[in-house]
N, CA, C and O atoms as a GROMACS GRO file, in nm:
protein
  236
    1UNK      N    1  -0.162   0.275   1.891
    1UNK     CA    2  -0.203   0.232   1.758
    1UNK      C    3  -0.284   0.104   1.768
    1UNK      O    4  -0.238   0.000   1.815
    2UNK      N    5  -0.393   0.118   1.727
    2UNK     CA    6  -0.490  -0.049   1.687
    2UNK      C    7  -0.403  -0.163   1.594
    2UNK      O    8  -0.360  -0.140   1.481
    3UNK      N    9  -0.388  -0.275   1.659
    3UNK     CA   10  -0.284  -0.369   1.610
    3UNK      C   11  -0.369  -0.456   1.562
    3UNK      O   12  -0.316  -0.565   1.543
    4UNK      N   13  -0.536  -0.449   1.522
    4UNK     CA   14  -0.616  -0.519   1.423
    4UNK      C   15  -0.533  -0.537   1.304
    4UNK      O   16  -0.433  -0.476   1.266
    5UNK      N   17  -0.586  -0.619   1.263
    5UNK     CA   18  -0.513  -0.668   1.107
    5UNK      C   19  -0.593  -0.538   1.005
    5UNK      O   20  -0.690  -0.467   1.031
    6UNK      N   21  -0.519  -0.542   0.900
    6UNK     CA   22  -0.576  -0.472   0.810
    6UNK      C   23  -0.570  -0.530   0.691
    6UNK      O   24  -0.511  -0.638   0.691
    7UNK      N   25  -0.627  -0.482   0.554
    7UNK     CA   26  -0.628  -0.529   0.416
    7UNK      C   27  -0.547  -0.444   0.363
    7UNK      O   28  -0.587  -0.328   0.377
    8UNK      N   29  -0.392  -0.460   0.276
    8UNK     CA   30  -0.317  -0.428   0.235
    8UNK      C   31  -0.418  -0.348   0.085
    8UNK      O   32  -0.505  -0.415   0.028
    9UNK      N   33  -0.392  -0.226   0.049
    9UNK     CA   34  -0.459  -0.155  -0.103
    9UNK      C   35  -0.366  -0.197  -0.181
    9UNK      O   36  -0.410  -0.184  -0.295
   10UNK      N   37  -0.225  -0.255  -0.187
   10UNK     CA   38  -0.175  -0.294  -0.281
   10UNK      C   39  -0.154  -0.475  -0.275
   10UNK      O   40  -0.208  -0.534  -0.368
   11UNK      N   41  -0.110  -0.528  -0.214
   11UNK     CA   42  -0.173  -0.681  -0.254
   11UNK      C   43  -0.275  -0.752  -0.167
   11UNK      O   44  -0.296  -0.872  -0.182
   12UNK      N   45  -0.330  -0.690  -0.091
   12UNK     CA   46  -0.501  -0.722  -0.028
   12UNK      C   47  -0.497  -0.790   0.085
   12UNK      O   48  -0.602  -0.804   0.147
   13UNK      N   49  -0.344  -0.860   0.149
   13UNK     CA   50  -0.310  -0.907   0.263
   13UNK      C   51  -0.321  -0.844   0.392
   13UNK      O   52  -0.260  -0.745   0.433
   14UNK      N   53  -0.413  -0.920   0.457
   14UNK     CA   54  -0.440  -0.930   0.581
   14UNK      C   55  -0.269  -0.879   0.702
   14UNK      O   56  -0.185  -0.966   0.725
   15UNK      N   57  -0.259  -0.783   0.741
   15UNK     CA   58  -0.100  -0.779   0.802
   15UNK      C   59  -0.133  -0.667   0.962
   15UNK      O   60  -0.235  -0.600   0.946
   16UNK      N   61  -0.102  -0.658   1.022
   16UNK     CA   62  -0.070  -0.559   1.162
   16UNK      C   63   0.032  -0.441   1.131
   16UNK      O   64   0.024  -0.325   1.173
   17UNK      N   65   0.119  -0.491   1.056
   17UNK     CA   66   0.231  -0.371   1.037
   17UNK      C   67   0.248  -0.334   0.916
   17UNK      O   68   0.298  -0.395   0.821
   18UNK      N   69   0.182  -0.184   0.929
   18UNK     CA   70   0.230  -0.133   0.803
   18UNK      C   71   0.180   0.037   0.853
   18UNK      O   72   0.172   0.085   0.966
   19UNK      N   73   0.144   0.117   0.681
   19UNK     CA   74   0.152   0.268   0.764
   19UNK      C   75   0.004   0.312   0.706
   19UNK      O   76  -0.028   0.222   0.628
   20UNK      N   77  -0.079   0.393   0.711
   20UNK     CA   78  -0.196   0.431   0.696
   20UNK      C   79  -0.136   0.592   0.568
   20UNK      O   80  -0.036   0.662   0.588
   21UNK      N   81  -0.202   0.600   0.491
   21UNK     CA   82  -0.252   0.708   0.413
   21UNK      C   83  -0.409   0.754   0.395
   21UNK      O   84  -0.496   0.721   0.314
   22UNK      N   85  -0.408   0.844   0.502
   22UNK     CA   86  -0.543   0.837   0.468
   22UNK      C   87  -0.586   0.717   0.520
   22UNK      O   88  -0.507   0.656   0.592
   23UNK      N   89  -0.708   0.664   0.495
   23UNK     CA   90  -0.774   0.572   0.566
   23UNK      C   91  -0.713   0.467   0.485
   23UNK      O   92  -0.742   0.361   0.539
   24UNK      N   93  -0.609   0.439   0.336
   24UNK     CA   94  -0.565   0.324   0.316
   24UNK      C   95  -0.476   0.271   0.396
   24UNK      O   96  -0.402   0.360   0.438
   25UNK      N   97  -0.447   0.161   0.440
   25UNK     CA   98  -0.359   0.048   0.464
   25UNK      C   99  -0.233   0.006   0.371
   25UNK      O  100  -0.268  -0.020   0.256
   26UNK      N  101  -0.132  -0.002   0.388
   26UNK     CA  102  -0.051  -0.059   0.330
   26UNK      C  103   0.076  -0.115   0.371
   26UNK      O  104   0.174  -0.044   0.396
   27UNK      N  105   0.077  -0.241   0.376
   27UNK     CA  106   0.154  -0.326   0.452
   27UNK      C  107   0.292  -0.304   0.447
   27UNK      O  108   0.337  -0.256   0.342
   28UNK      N  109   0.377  -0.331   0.548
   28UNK     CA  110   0.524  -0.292   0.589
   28UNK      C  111   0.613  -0.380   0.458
   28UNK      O  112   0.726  -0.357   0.413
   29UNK      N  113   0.534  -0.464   0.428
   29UNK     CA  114   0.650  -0.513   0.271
   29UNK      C  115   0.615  -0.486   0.154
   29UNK      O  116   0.680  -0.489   0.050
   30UNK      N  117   0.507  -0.458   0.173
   30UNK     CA  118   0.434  -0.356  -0.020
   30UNK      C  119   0.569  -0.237   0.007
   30UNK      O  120   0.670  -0.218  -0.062
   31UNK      N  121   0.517  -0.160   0.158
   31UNK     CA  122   0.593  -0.045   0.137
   31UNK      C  123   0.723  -0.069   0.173
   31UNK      O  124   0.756   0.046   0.203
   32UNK      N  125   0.829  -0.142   0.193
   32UNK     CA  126   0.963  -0.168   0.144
   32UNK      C  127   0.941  -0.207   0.047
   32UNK      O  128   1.028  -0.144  -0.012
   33UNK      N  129   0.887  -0.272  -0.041
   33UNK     CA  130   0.939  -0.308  -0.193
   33UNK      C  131   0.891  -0.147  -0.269
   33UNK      O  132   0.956  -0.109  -0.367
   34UNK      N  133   0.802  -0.081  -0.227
   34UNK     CA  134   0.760   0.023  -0.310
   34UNK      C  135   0.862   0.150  -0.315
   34UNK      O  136   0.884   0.224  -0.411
   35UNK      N  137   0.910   0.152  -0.206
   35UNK     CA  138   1.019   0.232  -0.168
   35UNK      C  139   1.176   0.193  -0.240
   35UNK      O  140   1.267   0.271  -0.269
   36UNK      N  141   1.168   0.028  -0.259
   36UNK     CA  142   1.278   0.048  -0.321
   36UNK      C  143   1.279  -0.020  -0.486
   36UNK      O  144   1.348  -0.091  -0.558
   37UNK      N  145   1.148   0.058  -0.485
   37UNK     CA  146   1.125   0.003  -0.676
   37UNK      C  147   1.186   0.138  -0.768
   37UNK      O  148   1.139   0.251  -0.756
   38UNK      N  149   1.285   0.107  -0.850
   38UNK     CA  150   1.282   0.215  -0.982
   38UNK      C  151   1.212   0.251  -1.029
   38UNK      O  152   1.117   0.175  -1.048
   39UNK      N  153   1.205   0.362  -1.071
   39UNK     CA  154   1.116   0.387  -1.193
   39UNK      C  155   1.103   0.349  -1.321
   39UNK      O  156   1.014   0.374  -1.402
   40UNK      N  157   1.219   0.275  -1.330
   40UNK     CA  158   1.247   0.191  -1.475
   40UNK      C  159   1.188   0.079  -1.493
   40UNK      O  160   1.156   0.013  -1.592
   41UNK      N  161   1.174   0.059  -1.325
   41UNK     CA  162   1.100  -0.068  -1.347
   41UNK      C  163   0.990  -0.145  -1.359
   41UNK      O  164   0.912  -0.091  -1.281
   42UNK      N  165   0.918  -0.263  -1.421
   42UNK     CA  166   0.820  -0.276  -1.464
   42UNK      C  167   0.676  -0.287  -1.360
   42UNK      O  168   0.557  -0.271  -1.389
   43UNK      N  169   0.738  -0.317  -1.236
   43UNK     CA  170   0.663  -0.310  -1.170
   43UNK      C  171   0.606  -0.117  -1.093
   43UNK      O  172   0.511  -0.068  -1.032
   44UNK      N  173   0.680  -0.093  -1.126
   44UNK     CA  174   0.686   0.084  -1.102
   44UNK      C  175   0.490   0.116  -1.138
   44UNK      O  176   0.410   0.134  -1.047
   45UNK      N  177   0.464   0.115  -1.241
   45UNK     CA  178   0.322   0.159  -1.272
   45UNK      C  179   0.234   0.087  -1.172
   45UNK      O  180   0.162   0.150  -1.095
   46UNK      N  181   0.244  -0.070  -1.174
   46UNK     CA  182   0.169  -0.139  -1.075
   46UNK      C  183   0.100  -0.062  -0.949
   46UNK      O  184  -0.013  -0.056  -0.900
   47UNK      N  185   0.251   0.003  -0.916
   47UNK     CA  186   0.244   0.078  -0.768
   47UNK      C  187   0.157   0.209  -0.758
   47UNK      O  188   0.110   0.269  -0.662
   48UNK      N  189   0.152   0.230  -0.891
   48UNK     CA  190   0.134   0.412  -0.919
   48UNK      C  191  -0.033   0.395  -0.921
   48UNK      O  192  -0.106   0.485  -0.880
   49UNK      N  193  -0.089   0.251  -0.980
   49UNK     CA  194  -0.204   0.230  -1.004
   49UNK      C  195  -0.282   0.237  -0.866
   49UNK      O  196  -0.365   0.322  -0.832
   50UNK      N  197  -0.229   0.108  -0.782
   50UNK     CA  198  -0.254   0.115  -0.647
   50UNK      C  199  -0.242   0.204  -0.567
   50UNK      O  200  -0.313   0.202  -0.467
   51UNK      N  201  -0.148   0.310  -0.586
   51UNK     CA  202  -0.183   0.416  -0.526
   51UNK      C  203  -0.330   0.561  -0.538
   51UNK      O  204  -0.404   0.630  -0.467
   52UNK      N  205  -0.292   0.532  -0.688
   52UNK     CA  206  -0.411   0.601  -0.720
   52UNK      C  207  -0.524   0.544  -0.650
   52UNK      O  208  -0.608   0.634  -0.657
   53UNK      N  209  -0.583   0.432  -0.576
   53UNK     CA  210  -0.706   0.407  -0.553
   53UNK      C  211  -0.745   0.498  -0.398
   53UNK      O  212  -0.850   0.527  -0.341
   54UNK      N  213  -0.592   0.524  -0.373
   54UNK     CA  214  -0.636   0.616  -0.240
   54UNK      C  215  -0.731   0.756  -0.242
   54UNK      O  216  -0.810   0.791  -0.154
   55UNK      N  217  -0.709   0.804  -0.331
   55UNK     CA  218  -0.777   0.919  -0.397
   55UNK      C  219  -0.922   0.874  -0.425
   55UNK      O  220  -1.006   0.962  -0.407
   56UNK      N  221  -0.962   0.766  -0.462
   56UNK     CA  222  -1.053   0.696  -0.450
   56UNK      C  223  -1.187   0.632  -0.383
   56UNK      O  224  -1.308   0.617  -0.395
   57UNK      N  225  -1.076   0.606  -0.306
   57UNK     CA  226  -1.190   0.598  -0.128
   57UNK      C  227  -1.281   0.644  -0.082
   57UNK      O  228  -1.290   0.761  -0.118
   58UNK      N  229  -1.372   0.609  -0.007
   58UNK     CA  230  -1.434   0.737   0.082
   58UNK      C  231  -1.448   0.710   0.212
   58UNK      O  232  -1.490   0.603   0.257
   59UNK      N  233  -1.416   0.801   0.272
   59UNK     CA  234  -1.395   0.837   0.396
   59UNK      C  235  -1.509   0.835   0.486
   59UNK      O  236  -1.495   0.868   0.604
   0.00000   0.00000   0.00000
């Protein structure tokens, strides 16, 4: 695996560890907090938004 830094798609941070979707990036603590967000909770859409931008992209 390339241990370049990358730009987090959900808070834009520069990080080495995290997991790829597709060509997005998303850092190892977006995705523990995303993983353990409710759906009740307010930050819940935040996530849903940022995800949507993967669909987005181009490849």
């Amino acid at each position: 695996m390339d241990l370049k830094e990358k730009n987090c798609i959900v808070c834009g941070e520069s990080n080495k560890e995290g997991i790829f979707i597709w060509e997005a990036f998303i850092c190892q603590s977006c995705e523990q907090e995303m993983v353990h967000t409710d759906v009740m909770d307010a930050k819940y859409p935040f996530f849903i938004e940022k995800m949507k931008n993967i669909w987005k992209m181009e490849a």
